[in-house]
N, C-alpha and C positions, 0 to 999 in steps of 0.2 A: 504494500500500500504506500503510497506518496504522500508526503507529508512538509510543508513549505520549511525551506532551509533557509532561507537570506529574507532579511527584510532593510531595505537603509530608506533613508530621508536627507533631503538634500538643506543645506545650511547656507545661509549667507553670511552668518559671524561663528565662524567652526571655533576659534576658541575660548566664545563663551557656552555653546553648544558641547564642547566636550568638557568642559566642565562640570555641565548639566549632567549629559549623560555618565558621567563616572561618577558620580553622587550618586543618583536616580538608578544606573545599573549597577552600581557596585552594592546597594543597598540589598540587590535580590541575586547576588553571588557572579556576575557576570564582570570579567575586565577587559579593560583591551589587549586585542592580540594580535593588531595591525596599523603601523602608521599608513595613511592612503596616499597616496602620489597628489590628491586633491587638495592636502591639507586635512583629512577628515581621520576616522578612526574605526577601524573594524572594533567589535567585543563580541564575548562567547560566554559561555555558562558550562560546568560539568550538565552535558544530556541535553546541551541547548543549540537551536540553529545561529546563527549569526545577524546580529543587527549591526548597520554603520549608518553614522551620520558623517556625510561627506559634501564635498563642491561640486555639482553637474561636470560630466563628464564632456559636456558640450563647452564649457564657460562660460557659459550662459548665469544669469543669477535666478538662484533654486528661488521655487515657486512653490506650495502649497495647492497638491493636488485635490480638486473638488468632490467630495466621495472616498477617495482616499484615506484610509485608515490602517494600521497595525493593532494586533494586539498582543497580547502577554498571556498566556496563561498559567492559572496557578492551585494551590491544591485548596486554600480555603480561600471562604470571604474575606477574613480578619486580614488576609496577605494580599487580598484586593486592595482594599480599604488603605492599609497603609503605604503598598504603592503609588493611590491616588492623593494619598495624601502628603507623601516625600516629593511629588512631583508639583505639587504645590505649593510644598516650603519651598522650593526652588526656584520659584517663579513663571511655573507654567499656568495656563489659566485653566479652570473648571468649564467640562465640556457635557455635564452628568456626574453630579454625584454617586458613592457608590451606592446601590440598590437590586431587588431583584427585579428583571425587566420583561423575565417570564417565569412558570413554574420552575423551577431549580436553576436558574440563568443568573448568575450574579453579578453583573458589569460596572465598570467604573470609566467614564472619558475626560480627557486633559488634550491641551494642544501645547505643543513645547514653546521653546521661546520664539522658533522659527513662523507658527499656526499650523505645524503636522499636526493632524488626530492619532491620538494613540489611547490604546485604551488597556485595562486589565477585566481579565477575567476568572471566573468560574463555574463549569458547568456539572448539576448534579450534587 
């Protein structure tokens, strides 16, 4: 079965963006494990696919796709909650607080500093 490996987001200020994310991912076990040629920065997790926040590959200045979202998943709500909540000590904005948004669906949404959606979750 296929299962998504990579997820990145594109940045316009990468070094207050990786700051962000090594706070907000180091929080839930993931560091970095790649400087990018863009300026940006792979991270991983023991059992985890890859996220980077990087510079378009085009040079273009990254843009915040419409629909567009990542998520996180995680083993409780409690580890919901406090990712949504580290990521707004940090200065990302409130995109949905956490909550269940169907029977057993537990979701939390943020937009980082850039306006990615990203969200956590837990289902069941």
């Amino acid at each position: 079965m296929a299962k998504v490996a990579y997820f990145t987001v594109g940045s316009n200020r990468l070094d207050e963006a990786k700051t962000f994310y090594d706070a907000l991912l180091g929080s839930i076990g993931m560091t970095p494990v790649h400087e990018h040629a863009s300026g940006g920065r792979l991270y991983r997790g023991k059992g985890t696919g890859l996220f980077g926040v990087l510079g378009p590959y085009d040079g273009q200045p990254a843009c915040i796709g419409n629909g567009t979202m990542g998520g996180f998943s995680f083993d409780s709500a409690e580890e919901v909650a406090a990712f949504h909540a580290k990521a707004l000590e940090l200065g990302a904005t409130d995109e949905g607080g956490p909550g269940e948004r169907m029977p057993g669906a537990y979701f939390a949404y943020f937009r980082d500093l850039d306006g990615n959606k990203l969200c956590g979750y837990k289902f069941g």
